[in-house]
BAGU-173615 format. One record per residue (C-alpha): residue in one letter; x, y, z. Coordinates in steps of 0.05 Angstrom, whole numbers, plus 32768, in hexadecimal, padded with zeros to 4 digits. Example, Ala and Ser with C-alpha at 12.3 -4.5 7.8 and 13.67 -1.06 7.14 Angstrom:
2
A80F67FA6809C/S81117FEB808F/
# end
This chain:
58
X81377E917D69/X81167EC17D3D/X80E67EE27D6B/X80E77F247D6D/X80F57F477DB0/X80C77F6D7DC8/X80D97F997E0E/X809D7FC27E35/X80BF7FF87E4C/X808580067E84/X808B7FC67E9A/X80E17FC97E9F/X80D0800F7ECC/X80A07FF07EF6/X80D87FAA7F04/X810A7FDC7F0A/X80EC80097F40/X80DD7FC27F63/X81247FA77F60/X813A7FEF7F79/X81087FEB7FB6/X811D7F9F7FC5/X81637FB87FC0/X815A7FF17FF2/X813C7FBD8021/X81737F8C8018/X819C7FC38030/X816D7FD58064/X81747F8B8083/X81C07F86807B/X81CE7FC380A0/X81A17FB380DB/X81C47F6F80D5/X82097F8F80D9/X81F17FBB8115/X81D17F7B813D/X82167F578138/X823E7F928149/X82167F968187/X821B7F5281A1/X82687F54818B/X826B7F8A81BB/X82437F6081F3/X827A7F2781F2/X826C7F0581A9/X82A17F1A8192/X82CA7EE681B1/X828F7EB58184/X82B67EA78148/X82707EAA811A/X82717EFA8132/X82B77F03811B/X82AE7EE180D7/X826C7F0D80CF/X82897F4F80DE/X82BE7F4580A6/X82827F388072/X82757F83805A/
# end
């Protein structure tokens, strides 16, 4: 408990330009994920209730 804290603020850029790039991908993934369902919605699955319950996840 009475350790001092000690913070490296190179080391907090550097995790936080990772987190931002993992982010960006993240985002990257979901919105080619959106676009696949949307397309096989449009070829007939969206009578597949799985599609439906997808496209309402934003």
């Amino acid at each position: 408990m009475g350790l001092p804290l000690r913070v490296d603020p190179d080391e907090l850029r550097t995790l936080t330009l990772e987190l931002h790039q993992l982010a960006a991908e993240a985002a990257r993934m979901a919105a080619e994920l959106n676009a696949d369902l949307a397309h096989e919605a449009g070829r007939g699955g969206g009578e597949n209730p799985r599609f439906r319950a997808c496209r309402s996840v934003r």
